[in-house]
ROZASE-35780 format. One record per residue: residue in three letters; x, y, z of N, C-alpha, C, CB in turn. Coordinates in pm, whole numbers, plus 50000, padded with zeros to 5 digits. Glycine has a CB too. Layout:
N
ALAXYZXYZXYZXYZ
...
//
This chain:
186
UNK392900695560086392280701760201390800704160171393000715060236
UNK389890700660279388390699460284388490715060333387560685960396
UNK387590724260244386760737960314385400738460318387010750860246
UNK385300742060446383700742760478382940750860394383380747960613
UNK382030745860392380640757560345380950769660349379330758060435
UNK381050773460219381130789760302379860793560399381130803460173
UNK378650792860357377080797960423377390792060583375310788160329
UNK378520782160635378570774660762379430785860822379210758160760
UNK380130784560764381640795660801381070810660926382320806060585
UNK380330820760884379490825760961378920819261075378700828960896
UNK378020812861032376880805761149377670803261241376000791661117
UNK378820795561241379410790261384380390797961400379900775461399
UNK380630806961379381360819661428380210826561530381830830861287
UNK379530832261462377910837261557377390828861633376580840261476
UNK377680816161626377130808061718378180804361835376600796061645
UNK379250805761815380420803961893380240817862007381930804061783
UNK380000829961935380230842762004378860841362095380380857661892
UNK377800841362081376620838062148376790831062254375770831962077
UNK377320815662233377070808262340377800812562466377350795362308
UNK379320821462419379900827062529379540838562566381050827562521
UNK378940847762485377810860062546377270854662628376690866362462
UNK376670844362620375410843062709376060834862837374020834162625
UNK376810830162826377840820962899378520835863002379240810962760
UNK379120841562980379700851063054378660861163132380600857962963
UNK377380869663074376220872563072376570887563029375430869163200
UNK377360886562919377350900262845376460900562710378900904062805
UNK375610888362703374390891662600374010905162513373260890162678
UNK373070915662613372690926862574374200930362531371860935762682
UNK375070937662586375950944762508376460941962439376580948962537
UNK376530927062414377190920262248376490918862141377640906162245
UNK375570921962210374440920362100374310937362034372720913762187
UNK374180947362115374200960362070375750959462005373900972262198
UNK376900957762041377520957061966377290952261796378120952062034
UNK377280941761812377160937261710376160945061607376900925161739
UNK375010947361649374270955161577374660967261504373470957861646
UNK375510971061624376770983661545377730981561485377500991861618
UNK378850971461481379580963961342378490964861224379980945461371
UNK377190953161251376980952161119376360966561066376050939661093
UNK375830973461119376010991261063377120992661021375891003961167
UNK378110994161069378981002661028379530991060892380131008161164
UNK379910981860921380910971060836379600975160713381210949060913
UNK378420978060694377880974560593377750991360493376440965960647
UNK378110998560567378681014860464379531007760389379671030560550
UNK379491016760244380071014360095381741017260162379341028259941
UNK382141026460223383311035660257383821024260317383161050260348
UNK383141014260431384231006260517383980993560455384051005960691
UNK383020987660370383180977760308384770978660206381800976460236
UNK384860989260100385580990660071386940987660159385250998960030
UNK387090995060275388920986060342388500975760383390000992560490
UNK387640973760379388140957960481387860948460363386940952360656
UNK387460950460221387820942760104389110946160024386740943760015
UNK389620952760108390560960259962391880949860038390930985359953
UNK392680945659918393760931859986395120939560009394130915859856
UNK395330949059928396550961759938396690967260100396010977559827
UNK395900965560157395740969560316396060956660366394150975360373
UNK396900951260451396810945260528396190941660650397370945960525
UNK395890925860648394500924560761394770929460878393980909860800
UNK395700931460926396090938261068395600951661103397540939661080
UNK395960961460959395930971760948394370978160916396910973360867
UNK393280966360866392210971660844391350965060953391820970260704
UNK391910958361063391500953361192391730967961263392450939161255
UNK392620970161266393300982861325392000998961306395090985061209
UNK392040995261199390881002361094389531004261173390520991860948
UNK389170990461181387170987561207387500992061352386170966161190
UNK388500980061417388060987361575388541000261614388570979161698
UNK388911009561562389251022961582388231029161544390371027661522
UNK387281028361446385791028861463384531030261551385611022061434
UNK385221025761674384191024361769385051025861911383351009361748
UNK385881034761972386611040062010386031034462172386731054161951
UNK386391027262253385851026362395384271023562358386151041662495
UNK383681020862289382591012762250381600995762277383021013262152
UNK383240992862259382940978862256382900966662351383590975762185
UNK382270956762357382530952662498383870942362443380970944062593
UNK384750940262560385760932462536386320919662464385890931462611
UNK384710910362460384090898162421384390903762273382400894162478
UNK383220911062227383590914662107384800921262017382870919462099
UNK385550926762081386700933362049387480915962003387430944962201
UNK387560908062131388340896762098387850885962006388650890962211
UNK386520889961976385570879061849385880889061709383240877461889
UNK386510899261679386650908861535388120901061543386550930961537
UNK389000903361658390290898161639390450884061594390970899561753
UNK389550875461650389460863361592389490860561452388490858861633
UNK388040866861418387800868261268388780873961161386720875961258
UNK389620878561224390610885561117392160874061122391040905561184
UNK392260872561253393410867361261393460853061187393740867161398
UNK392510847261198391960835161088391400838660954390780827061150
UNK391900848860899391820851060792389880853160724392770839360745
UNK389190855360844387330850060762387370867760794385510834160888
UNK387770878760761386760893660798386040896160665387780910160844
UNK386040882860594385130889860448383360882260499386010880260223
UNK383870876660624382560871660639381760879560788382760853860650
UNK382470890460820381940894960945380680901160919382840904161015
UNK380330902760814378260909860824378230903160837377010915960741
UNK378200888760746377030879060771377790873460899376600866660635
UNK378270870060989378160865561121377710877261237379530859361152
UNK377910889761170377050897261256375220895661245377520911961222
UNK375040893061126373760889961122373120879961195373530887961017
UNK373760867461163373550853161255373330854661399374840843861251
UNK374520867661445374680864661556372940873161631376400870561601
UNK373040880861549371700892761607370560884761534371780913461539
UNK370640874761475369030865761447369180853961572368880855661245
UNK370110850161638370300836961709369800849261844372220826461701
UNK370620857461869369670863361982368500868562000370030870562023
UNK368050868561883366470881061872365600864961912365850892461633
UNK365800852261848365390843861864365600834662025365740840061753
UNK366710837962051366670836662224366120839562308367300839762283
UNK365880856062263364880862762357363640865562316365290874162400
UNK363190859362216362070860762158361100869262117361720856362194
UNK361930878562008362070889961962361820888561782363520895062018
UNK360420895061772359990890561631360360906561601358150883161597
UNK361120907561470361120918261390360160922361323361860917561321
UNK359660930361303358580938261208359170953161136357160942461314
UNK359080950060998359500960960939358310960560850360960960960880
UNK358170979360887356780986060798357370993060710355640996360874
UNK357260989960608357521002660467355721009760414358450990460270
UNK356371024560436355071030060403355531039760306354191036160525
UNK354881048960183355291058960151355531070560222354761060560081
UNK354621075160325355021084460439354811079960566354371096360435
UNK355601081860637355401076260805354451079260843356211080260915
UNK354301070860935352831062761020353061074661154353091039161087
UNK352061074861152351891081061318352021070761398350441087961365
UNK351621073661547351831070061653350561060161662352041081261746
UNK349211063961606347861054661663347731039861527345931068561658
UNK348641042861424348861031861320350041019961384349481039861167
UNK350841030261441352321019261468351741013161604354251029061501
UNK350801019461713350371009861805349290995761770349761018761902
UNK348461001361681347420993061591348190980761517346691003461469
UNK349170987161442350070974361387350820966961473351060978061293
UNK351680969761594351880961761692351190955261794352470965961733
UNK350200957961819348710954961912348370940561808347090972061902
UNK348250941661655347650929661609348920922361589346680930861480
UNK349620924861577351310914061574351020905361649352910919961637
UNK351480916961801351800907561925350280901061929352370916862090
UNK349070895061844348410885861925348730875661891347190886061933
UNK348820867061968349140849961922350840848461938348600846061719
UNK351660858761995352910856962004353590859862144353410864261906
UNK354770853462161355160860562304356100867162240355680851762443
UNK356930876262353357950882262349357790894762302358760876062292
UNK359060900562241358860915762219358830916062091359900925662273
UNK358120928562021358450931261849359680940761869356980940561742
UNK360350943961764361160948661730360700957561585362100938761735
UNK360480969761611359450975661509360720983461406358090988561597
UNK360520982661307361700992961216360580997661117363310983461118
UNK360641008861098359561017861009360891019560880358831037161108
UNK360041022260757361011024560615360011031260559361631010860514
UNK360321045760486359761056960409360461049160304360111074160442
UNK359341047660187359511045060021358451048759952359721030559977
UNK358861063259910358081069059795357591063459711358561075959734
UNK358031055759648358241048159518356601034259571360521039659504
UNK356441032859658355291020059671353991030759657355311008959854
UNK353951045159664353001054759600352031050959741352331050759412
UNK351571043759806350251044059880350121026559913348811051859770
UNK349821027160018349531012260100350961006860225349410997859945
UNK351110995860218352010994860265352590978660239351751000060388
UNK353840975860298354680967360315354920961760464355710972560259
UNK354390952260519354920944560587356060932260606354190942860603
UNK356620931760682357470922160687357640914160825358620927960645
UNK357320904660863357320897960982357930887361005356340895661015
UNK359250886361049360550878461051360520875060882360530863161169
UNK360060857860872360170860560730359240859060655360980854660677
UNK358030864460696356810862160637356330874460561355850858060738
UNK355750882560454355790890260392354450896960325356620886160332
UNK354040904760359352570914060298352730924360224351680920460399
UNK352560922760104353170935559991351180943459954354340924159771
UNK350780952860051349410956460018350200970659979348030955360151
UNK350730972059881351320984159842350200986359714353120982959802
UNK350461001559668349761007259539350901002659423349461026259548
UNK352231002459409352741001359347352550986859325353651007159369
UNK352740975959383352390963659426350910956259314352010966659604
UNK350060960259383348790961559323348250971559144348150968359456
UNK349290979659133349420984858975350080975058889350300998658959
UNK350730973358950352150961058903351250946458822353260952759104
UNK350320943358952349480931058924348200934858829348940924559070
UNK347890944458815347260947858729347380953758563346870953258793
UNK348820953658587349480954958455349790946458361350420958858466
UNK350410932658508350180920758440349150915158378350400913658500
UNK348420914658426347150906658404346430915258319346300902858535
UNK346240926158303346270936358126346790930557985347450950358133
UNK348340928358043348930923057941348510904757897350430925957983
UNK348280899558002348110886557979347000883857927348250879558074
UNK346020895757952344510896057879344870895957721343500911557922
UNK345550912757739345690909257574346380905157485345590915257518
UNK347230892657560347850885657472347210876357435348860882057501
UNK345830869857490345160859857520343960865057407344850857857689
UNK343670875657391342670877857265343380873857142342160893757247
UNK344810876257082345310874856976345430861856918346290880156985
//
């Protein structure tokens, strides 16, 4: 017996659920759904049952969608049942992921995630979205991240393109290149 890719296995699960989201025109709410699986499926507490094999898949199906109690739209309720009943729920993040990158990309929806050591006000987060959106259509999708630890500057992230103007970042590179100095005198 031939098994697929695992990395495929996802994709056309998310791509399967999409085309009939969008096919039926329950899009938006499958899509918020989904966004809320992969929250929840990705806590340490529910990763744990729905990996643990002593539970039966029925019973930790039983599990996730009792989770989200009158929540869900129907589409999706019957795309978790899928996934389980065919034996793939070790792959439901990553097809929740697929599925919320195939739509952000439908509707043309660039993510931007800012990591700062302390949150940005209101006249930085318009400034940083004001220069995004030039040269792009559609909407940003802004997610802010507090990390002490980068000490001063910041972290951009733009789908998958990446700006590390952090202090920690910039100490880092200067540590290197300290050391590479003085290994280079010896």
């Amino acid at each position: 017996m031939i098994e697929m890719n695992d990395s495929k296995i996802p994709v056309r699960y998310a791509k399967a659920l999409f085309d009939i989201a969008l096919e039926q025109d329950v899009l938006d709410s499958v899509y918020e759904n989904m966004r809320l699986v992969l929250s929840v499926c990705s806590m340490k507490e529910v990763k744990h049952v729905l990996d643990n094999p002593v539970i039966p898949p029925v019973k930790r199906k039983e599990i996730l969608v009792s989770l989200f109690p009158g929540a869900l739209e129907p589409l999706t309720v019957k795309f978790i049942d899928l996934i389980f009943d065919n034996g793939r729920e070790n792959y439901i993040i990553a097809a929740s992921r697929d599925f919320i990158e195939l739509t952000k990309r439908h509707r043309g929806i660039t993510e931007v995630t800012l990591t700062t050591a302390i949150p940005v006000n209101d006249i930085i987060r318009g400034e940083i979205a004001t220069m995004i959106k030039e040269g792009r259509n559609g909407k940003i999708e802004f997610i802010e991240r507090v990390d002490s630890s980068i000490i001063g500057g910041f972290i951009l992230r733009i789908d998958d393109s990446y700006v590390d103007a952090s202090v920690k970042n910039k100490l880092n590179r200067f540590r290197k290149e300290f050391l590479l100095a003085g290994n280079a005198e010896e």
